[in-house]
PDB file of N, H, CA, C and O in Angstrom:
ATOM      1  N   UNK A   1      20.147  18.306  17.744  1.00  0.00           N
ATOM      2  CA  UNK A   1      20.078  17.817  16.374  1.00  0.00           C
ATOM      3  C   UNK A   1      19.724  16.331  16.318  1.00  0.00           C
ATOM      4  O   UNK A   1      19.003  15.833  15.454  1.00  0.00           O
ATOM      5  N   UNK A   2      20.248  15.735  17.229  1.00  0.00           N
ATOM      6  H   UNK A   2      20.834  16.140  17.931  1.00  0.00           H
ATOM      7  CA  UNK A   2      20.130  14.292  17.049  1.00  0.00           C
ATOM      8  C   UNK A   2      18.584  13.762  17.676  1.00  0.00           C
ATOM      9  O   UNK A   2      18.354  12.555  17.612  1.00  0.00           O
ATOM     10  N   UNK A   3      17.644  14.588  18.215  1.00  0.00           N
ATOM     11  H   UNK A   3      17.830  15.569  18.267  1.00  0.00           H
ATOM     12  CA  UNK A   3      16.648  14.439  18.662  1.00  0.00           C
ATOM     13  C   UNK A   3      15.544  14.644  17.469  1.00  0.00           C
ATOM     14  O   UNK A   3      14.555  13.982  17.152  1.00  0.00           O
ATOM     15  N   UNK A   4      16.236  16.055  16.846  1.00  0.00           N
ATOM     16  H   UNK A   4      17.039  16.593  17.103  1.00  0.00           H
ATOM     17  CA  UNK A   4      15.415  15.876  15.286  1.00  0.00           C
ATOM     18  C   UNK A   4      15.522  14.780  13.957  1.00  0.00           C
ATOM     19  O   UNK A   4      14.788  14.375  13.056  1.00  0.00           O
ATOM     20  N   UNK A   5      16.693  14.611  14.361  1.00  0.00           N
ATOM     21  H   UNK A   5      17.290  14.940  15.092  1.00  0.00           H
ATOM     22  CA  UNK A   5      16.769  13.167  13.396  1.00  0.00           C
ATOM     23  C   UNK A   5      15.962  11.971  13.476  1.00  0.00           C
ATOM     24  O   UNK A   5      15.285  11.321  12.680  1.00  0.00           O
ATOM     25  N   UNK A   6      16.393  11.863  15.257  1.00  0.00           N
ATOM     26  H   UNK A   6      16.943  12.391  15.904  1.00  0.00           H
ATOM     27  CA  UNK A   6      15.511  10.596  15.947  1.00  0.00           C
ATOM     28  C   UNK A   6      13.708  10.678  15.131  1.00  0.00           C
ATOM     29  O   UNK A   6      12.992   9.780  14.687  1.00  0.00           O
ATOM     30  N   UNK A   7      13.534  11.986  15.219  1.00  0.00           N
ATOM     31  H   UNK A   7      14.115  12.716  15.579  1.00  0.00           H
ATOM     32  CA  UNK A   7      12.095  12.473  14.788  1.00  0.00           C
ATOM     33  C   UNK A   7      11.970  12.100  13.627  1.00  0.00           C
ATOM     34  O   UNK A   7      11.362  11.030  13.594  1.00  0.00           O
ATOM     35  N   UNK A   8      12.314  12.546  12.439  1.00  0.00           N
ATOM     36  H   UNK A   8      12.808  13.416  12.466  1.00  0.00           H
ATOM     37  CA  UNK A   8      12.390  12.140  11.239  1.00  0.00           C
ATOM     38  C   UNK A   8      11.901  10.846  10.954  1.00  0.00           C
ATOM     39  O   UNK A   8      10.775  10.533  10.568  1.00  0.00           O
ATOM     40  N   UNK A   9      13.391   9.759  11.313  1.00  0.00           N
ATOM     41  H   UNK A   9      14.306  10.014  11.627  1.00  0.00           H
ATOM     42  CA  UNK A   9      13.476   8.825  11.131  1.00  0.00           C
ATOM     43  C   UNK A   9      12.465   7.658  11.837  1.00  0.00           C
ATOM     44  O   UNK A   9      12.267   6.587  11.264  1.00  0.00           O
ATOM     45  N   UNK A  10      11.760   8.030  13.329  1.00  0.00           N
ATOM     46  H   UNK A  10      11.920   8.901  13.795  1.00  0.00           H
ATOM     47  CA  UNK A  10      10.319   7.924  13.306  1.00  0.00           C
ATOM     48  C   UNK A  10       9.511   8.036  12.308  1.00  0.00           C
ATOM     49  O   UNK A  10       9.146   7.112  11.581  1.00  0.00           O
ATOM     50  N   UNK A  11       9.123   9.450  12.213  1.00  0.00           N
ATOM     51  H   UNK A  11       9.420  10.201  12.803  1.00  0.00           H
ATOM     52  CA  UNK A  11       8.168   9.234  10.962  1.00  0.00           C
ATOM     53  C   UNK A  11       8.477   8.542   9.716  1.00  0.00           C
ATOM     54  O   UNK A  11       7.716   7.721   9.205  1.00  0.00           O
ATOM     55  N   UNK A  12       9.198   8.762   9.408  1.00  0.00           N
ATOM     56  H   UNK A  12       9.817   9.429   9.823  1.00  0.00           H
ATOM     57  CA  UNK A  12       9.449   7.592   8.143  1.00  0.00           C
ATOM     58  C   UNK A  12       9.378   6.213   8.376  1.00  0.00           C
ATOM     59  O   UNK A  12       8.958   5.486   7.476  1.00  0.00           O
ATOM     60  N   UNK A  13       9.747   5.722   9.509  1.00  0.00           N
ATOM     61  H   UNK A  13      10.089   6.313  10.240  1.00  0.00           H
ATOM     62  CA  UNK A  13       9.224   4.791   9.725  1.00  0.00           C
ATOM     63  C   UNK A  13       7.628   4.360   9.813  1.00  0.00           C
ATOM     64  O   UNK A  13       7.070   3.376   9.326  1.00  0.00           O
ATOM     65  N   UNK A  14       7.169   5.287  10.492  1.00  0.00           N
ATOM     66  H   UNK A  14       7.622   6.086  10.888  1.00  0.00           H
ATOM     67  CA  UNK A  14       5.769   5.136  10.579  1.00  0.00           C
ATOM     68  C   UNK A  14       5.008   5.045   9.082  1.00  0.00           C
ATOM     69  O   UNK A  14       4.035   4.338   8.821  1.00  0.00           O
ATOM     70  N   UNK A  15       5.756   6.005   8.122  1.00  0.00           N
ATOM     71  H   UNK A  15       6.546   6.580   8.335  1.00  0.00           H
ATOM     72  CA  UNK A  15       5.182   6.045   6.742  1.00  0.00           C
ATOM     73  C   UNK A  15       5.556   5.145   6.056  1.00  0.00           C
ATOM     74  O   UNK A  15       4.683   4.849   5.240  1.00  0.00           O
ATOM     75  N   UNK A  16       6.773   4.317   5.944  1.00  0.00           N
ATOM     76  H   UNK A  16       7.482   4.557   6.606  1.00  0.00           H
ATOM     77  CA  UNK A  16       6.852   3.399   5.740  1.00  0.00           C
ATOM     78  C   UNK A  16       5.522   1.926   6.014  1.00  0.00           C
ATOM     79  O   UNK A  16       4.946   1.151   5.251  1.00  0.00           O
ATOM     80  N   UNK A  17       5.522   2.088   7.072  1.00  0.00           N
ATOM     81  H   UNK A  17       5.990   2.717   7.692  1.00  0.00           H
ATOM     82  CA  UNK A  17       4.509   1.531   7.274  1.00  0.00           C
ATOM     83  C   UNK A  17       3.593   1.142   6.998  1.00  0.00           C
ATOM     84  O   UNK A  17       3.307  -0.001   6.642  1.00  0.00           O
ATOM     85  N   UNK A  18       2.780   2.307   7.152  1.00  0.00           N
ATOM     86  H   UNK A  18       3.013   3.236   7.441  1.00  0.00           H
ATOM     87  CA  UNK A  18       1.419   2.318   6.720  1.00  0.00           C
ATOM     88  C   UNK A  18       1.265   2.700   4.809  1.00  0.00           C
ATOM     89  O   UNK A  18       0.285   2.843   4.078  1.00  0.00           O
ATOM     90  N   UNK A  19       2.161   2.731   4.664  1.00  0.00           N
ATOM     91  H   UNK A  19       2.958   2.615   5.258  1.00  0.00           H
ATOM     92  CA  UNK A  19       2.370   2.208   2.929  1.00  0.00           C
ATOM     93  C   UNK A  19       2.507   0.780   2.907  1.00  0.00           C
ATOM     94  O   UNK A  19       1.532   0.224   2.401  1.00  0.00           O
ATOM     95  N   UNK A  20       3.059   0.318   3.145  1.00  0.00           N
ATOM     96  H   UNK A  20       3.851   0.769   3.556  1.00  0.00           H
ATOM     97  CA  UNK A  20       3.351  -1.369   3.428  1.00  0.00           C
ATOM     98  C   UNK A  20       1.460  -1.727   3.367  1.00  0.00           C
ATOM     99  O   UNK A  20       0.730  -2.040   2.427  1.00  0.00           O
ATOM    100  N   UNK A  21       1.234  -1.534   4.591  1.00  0.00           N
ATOM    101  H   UNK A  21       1.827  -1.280   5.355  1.00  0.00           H
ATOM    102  CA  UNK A  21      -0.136  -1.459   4.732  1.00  0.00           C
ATOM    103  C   UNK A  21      -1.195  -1.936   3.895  1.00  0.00           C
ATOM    104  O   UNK A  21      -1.900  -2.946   3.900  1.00  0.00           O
ATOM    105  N   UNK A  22      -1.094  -0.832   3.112  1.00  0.00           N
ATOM    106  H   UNK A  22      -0.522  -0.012   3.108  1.00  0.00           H
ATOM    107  CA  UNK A  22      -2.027  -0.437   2.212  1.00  0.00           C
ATOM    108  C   UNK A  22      -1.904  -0.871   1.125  1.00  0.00           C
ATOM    109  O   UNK A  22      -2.786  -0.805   0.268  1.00  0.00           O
ATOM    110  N   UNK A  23      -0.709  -1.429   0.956  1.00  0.00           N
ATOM    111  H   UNK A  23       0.007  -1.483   1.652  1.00  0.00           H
ATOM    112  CA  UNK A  23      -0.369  -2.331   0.011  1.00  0.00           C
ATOM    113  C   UNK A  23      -0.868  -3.893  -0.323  1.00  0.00           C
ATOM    114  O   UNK A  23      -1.308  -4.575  -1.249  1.00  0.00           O
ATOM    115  N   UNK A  24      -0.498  -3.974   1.047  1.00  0.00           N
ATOM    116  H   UNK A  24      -0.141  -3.421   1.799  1.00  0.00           H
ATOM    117  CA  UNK A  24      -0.794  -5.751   0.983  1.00  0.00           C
ATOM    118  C   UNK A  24      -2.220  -5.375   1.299  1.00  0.00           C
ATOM    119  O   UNK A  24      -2.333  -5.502   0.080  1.00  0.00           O
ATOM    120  N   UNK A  25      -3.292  -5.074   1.681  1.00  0.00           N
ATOM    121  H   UNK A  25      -3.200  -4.971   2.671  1.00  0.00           H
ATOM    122  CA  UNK A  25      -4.594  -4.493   1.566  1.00  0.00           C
ATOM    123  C   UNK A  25      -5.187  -4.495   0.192  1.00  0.00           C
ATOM    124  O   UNK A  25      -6.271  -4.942  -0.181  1.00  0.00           O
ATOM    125  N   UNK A  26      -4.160  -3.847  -0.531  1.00  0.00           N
ATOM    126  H   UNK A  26      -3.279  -3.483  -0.228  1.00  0.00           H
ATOM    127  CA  UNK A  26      -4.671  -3.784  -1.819  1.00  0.00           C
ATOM    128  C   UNK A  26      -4.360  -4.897  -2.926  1.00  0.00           C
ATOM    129  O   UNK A  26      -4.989  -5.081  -3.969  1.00  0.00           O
ATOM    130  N   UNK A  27      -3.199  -5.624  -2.438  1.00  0.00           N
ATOM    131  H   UNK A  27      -2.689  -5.475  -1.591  1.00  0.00           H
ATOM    132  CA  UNK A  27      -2.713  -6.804  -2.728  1.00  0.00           C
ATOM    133  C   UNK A  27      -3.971  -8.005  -2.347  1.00  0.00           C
ATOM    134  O   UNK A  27      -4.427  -8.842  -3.126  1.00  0.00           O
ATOM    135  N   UNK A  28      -4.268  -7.832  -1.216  1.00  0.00           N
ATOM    136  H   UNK A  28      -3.898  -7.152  -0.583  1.00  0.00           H
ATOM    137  CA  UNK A  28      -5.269  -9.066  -1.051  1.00  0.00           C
ATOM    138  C   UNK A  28      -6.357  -8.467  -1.292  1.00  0.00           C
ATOM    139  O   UNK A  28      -6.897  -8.937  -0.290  1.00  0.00           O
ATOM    140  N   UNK A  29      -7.255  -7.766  -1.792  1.00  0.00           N
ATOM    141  H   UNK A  29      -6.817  -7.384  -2.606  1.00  0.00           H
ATOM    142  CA  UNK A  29      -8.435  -7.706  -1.955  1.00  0.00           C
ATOM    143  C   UNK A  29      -8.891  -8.545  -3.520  1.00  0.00           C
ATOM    144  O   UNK A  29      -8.081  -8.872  -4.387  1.00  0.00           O
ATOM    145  N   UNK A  30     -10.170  -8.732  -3.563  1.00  0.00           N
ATOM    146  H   UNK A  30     -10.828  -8.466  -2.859  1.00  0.00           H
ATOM    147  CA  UNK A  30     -10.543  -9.968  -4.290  1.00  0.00           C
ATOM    148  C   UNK A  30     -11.019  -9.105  -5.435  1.00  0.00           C
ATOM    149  O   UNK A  30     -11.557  -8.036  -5.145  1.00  0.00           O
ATOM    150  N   UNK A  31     -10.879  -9.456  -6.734  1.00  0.00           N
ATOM    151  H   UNK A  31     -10.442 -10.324  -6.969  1.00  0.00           H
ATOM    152  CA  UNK A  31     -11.161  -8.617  -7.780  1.00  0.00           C
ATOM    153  C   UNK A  31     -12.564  -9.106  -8.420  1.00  0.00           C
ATOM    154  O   UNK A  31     -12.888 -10.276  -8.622  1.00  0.00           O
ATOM    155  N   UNK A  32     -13.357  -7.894  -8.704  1.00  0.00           N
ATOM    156  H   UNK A  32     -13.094  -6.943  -8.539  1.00  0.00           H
ATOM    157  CA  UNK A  32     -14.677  -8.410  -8.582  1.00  0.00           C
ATOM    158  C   UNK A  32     -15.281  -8.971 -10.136  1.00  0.00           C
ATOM    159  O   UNK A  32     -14.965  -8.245 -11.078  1.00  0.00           O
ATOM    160  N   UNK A  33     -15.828  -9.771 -10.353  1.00  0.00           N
ATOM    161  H   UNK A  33     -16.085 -10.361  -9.587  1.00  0.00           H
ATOM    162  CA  UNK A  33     -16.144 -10.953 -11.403  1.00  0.00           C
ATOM    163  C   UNK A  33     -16.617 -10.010 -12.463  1.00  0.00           C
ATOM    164  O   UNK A  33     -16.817 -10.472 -13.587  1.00  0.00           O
ATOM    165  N   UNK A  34     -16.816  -8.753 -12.233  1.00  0.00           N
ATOM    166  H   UNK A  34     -16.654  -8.378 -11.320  1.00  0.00           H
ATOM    167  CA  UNK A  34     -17.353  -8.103 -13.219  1.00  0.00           C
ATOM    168  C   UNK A  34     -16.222  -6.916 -13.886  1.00  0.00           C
ATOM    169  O   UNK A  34     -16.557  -6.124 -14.767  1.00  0.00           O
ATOM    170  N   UNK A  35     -15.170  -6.960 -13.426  1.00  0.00           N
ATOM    171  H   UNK A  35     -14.898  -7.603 -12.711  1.00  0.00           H
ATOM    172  CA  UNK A  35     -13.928  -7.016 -14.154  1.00  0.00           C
ATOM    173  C   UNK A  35     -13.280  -8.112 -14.537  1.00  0.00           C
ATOM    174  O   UNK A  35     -12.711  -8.125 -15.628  1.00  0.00           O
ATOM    175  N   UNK A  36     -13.269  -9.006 -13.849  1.00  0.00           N
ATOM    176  H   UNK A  36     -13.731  -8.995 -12.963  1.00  0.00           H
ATOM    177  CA  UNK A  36     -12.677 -10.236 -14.902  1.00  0.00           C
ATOM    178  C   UNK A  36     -13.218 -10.391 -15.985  1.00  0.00           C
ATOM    179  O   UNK A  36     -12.472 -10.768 -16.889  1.00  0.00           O
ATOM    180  N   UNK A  37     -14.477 -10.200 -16.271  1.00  0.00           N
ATOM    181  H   UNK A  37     -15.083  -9.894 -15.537  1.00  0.00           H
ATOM    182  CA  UNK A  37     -15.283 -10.489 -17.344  1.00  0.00           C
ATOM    183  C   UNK A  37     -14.719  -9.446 -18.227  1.00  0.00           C
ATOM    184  O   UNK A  37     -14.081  -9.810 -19.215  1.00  0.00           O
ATOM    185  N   UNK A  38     -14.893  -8.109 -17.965  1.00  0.00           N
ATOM    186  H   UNK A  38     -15.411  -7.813 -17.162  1.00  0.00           H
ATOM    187  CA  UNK A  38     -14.543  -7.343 -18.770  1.00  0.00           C
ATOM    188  C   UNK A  38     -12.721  -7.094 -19.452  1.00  0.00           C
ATOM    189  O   UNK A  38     -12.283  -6.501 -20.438  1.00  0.00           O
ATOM    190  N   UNK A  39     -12.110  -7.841 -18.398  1.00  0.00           N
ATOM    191  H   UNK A  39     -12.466  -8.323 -17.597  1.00  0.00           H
ATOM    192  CA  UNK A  39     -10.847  -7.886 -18.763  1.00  0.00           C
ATOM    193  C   UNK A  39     -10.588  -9.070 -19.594  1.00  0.00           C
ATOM    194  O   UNK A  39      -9.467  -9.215 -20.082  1.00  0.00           O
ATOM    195  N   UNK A  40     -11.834 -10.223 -19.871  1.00  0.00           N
ATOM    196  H   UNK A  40     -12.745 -10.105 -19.475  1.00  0.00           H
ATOM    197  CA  UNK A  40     -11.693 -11.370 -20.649  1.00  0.00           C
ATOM    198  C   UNK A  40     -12.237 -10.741 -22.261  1.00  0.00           C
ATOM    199  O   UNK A  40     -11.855 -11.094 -23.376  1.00  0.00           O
ATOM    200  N   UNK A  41     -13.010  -9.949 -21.973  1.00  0.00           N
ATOM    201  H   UNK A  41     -13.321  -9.661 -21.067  1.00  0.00           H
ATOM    202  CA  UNK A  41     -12.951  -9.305 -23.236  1.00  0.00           C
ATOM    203  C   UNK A  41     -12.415  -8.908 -23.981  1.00  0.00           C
ATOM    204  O   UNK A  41     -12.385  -9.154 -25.187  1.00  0.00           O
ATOM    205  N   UNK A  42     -11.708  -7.968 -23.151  1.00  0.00           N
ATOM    206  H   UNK A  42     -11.732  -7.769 -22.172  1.00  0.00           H
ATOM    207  CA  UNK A  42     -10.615  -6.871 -23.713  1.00  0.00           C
ATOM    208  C   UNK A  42      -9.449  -8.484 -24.682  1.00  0.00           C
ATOM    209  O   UNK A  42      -9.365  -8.507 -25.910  1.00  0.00           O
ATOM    210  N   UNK A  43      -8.916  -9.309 -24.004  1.00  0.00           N
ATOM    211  H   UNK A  43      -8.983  -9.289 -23.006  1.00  0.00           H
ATOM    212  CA  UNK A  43      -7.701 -10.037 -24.568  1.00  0.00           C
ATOM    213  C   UNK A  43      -8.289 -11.112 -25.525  1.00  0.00           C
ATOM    214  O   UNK A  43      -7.537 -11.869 -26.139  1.00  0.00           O
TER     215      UNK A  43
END
């Protein structure tokens, strides 16, 4: 049992992860001038 846990709690870690990831990925990417524009519209 405790070997399947160990397992688990691997993967969740790992998914943890690579959510993290993809986050700050999506956090730093640069937003492109042709939505700003359109979002200067909108307000």
């Amino acid at each position: 049992m405790k070997a399947k846990k160990a397992a688990v709690q691997s993967k969740d870690r790992d998914m943890g992860a690579a959510l993290r990831s993809i986050y700050q990925k999506t956090v730093d990417e640069n937003v492109p001038d042709e939505m700003i524009s359109l979002l200067g519209k909108l307000g």
